[in-house]
C-alpha positions as CSV (number, residue, x, y, z in Angstrom):
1,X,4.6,-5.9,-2.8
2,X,5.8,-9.9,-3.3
3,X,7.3,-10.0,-7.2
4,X,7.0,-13.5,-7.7
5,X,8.7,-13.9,-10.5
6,X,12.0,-13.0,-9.2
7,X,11.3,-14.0,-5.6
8,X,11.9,-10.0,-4.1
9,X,10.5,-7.5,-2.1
10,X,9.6,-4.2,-3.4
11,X,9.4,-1.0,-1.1
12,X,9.3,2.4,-1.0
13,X,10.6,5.4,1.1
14,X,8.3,8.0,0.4
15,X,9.9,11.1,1.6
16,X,13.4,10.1,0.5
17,X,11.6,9.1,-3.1
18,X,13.7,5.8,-2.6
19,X,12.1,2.2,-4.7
20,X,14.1,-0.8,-2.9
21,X,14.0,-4.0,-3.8
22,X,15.5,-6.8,-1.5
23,X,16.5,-10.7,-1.6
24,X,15.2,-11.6,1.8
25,X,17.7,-14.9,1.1
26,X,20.5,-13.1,0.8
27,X,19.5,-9.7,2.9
28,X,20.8,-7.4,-0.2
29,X,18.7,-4.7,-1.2
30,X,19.4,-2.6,-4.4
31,X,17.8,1.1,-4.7
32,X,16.9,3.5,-6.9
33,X,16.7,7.0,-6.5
34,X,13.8,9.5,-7.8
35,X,13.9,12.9,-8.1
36,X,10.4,13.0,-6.0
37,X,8.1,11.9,-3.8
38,X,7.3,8.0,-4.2
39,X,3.9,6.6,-2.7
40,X,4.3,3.6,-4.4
41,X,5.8,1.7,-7.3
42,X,4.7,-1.5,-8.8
43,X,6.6,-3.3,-11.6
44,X,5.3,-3.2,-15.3
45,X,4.7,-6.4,-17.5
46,X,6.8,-4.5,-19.9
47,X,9.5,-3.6,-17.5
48,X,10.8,-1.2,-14.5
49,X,8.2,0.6,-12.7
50,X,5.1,2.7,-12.5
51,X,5.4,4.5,-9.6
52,X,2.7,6.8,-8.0
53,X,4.6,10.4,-7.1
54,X,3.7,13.6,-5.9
55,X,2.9,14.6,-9.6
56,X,1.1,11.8,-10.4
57,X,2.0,8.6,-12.7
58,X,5.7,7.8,-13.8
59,X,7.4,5.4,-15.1
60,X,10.6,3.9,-14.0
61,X,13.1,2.3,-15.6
62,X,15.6,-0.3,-14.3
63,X,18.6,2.2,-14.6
64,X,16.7,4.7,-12.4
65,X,15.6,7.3,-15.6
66,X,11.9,8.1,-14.3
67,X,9.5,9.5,-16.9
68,X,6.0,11.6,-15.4
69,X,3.7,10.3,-18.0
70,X,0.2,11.9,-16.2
71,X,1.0,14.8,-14.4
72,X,-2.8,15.1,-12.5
73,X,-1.7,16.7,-9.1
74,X,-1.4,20.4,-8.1
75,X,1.6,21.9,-5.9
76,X,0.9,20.9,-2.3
77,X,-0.6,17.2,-3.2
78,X,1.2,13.7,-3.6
79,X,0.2,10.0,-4.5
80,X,0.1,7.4,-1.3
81,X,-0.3,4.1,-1.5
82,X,-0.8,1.9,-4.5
83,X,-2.0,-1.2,-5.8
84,X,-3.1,-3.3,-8.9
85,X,-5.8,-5.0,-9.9
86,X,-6.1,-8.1,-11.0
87,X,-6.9,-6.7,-14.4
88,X,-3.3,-4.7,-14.3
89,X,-4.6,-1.4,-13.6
90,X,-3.3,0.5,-10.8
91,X,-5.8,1.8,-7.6
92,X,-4.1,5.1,-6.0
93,X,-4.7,7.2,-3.3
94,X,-3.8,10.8,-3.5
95,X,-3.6,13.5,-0.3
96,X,-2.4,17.0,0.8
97,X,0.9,17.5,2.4
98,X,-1.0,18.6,5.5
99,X,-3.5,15.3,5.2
100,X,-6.7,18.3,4.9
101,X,-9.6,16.3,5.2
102,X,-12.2,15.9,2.4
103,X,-8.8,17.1,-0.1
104,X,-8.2,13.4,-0.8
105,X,-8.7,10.9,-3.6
106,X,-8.7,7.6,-5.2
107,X,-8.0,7.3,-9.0
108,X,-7.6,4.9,-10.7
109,X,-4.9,4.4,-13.7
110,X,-5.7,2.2,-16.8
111,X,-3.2,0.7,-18.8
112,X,-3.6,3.0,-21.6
113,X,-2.1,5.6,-19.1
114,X,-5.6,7.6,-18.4
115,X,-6.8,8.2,-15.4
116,X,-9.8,9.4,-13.8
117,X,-10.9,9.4,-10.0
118,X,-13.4,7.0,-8.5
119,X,-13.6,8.2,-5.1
120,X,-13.3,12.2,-3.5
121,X,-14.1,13.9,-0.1
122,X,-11.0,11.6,1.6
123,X,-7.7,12.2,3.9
124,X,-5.4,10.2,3.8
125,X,-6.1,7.1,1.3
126,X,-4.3,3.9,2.4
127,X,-4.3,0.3,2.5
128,X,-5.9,-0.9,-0.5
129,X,-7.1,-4.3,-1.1
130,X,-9.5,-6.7,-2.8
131,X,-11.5,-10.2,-1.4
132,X,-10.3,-13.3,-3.1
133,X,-13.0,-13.2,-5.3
134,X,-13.0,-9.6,-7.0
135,X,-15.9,-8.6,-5.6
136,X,-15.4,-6.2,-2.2
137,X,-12.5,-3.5,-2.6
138,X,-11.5,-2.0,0.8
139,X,-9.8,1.3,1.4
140,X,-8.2,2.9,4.8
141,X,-8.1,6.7,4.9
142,X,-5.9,7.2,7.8
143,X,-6.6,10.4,9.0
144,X,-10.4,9.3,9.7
145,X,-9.4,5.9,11.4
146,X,-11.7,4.1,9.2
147,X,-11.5,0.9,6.7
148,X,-13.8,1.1,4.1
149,X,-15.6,-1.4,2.1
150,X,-17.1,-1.3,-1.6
151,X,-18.9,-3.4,-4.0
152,X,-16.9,-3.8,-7.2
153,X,-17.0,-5.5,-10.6
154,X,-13.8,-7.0,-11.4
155,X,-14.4,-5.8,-15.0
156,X,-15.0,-2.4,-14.2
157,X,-13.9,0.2,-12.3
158,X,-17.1,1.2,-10.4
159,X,-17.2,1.1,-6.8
160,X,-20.6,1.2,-4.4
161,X,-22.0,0.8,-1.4
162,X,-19.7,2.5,0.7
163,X,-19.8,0.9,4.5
164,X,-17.8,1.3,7.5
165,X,-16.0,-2.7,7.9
166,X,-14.0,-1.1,11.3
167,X,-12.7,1.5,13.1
168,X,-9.7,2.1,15.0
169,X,-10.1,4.4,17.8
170,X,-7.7,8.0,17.8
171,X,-6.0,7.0,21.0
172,X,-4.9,3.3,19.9
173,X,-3.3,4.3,16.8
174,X,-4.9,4.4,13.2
175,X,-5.5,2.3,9.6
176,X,-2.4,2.4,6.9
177,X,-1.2,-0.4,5.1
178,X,-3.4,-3.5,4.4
179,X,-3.2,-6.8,2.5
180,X,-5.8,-9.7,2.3
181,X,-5.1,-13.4,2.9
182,X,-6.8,-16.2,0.8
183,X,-9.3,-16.9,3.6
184,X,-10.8,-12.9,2.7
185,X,-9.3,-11.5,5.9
186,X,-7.3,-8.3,6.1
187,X,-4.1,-7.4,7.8
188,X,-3.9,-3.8,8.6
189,X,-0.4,-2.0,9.9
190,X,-1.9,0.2,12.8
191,X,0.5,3.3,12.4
192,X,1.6,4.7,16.2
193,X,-0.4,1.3,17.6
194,X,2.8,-1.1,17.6
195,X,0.7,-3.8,16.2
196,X,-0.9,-5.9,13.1
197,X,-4.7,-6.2,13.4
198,X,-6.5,-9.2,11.2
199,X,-10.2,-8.3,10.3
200,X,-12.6,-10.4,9.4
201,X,-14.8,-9.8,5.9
202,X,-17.9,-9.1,8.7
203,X,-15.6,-6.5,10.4
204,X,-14.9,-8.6,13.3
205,X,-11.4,-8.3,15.1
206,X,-10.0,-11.6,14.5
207,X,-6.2,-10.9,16.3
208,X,-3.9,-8.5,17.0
209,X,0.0,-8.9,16.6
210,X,2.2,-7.0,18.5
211,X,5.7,-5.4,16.7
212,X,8.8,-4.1,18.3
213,X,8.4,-1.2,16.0
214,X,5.7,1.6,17.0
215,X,4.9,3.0,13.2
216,X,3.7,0.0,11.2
217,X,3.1,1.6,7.7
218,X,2.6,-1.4,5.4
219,X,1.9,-5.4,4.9
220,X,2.2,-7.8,2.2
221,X,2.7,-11.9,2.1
222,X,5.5,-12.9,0.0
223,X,7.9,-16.0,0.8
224,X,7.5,-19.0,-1.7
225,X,4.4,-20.0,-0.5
226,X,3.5,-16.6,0.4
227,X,3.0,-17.2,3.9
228,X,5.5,-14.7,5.2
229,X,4.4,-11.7,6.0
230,X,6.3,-8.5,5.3
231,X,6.3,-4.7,7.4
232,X,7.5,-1.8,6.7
233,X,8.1,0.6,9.4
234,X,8.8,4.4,9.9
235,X,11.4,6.2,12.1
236,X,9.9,9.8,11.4
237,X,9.0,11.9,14.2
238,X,10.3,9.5,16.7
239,X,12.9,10.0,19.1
240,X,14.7,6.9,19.4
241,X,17.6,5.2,20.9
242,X,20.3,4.1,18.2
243,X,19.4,0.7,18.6
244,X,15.8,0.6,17.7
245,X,14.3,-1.3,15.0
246,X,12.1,1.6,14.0
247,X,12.0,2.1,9.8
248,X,13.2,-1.7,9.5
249,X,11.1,-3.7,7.1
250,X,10.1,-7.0,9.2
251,X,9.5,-10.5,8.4
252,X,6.8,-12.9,10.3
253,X,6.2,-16.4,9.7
254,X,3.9,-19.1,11.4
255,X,0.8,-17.1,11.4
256,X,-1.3,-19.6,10.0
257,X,-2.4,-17.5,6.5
258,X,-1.4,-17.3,3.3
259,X,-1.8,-14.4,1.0
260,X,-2.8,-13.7,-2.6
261,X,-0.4,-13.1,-5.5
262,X,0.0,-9.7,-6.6
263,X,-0.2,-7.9,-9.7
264,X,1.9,-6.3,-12.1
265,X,1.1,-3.0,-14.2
266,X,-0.6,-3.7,-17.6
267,X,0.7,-0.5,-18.8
């Protein structure tokens, strides 16, 4: 995620339980180290981080201390991706190590630090999002190849109406990381697909933009205007040659769309 307020890039490294944050102006990225698994992490209004971990919620403070304040996941489960609201209340996916279908979930933490989940029978919960105007929330679950989308309240947490928005087919790659530009559309990182794919709010294929990386994993807009858009990328299970840009985090300007400003933890 884009923290606008001190003009940096957050990131995680899930399996190595790393929370970057760079200075895309200066290229310096400072880290923190957890003891765990980190899905996500998303800076709180009161300071450091609430990160989404294979336990369940933590906090994380700037000297790296990390504190499991709802411990909601058995042995053999971890938090994904993560996202807030813009309410401040943080929308997480949770799966298996194995990615077992219908062993999934979304839950949702409030700022009050309870939980409850909103959304079962999933895979591999990904790419979170909401329309400019509250209304629609869309969810990828990986493993299925599908992008969901979901009639919300922005003052509640309820979610209905489940319909397919698109699919990606198996053999072209498949859904992970999202984000939504002011225009409604979404930008989707198409893991093992070497490409971006912008989706209408109908579900129509709008473009695709093609990456030098084959494991897109995330998206967000950042940049002053935030009209530069950020990727993440993965190296696991690859065999590469020293010099490929596989697991570098990618920047893209001139595409013509600007994105919405993202959210801290109210928590």
């Amino acid at each position: 995620m884009w923290d606008a307020e001190i003009c940096r890039l957050h990131w995680v490294d899930i399996p190595a339980g790393h929370i970057h944050t760079s200075d895309p102006t200066t290229g310096q990225t400072t880290s923190v180290e957890l003891p765990t698994l980190v899905g996500a992490a998303v800076p709180r209004r009161s300071g450091g981080f609430v990160a989404a971990t294979a336990e369940g919620f933590a906090t994380v403070e700037a000297d790296g201390s990390m504190n499991i304040r709802r411990a909601i996941l058995p042995d053999g489960e971890r938090m994904n991706d993560a996202k807030c609201d813009r309410q401040g209340r943080l929308w997480a996916g949770s799966t298996t190590m194995d990615f077992q279908p219908g062993k999934g979930a979304l839950h949702v933490l409030m700022p009050d630090w309870t939980s409850r989940v909103v959304l079962e029978e999933l895979a591999l919960p990904n790419g979170l999002g909401w329309s400019p105007d509250g209304r629609t929330f869309y969810l990828a679950d990986t493993i299925a190849g599908e992008i969901s989308a979901f009639d919300t309240d922005p003052g509640s947490t309820r979610i209905s109406r489940r319909r397919t928005l698109f699919r990606i087919p198996a053999r072209t790659g498949m859904p992970d990381g999202l984000t939504v530009d002011t225009a409604g559309c979404l930008w989707v990182a198409v893991w093992g697909g070497d490409r971006l794919a912008r989706i209408s709010p109908d579900g129509d294929l709008l473009g695709e933009v093609p990456l030098p990386v084959h494991q897109p994993s995330s998206c967000t807009f950042g940049g002053s205007r935030l009209d530069i858009l950020y990727i993440t990328s993965a190296r696991e299970g690859l065999d590469l040659s020293g010099n490929d840009p596989a697991g570098s985090v990618l920047a893209i300007d001139q595409l013509g769309a600007v994105g919405m400003p993202s959210t801290a933890f109210a928590g």
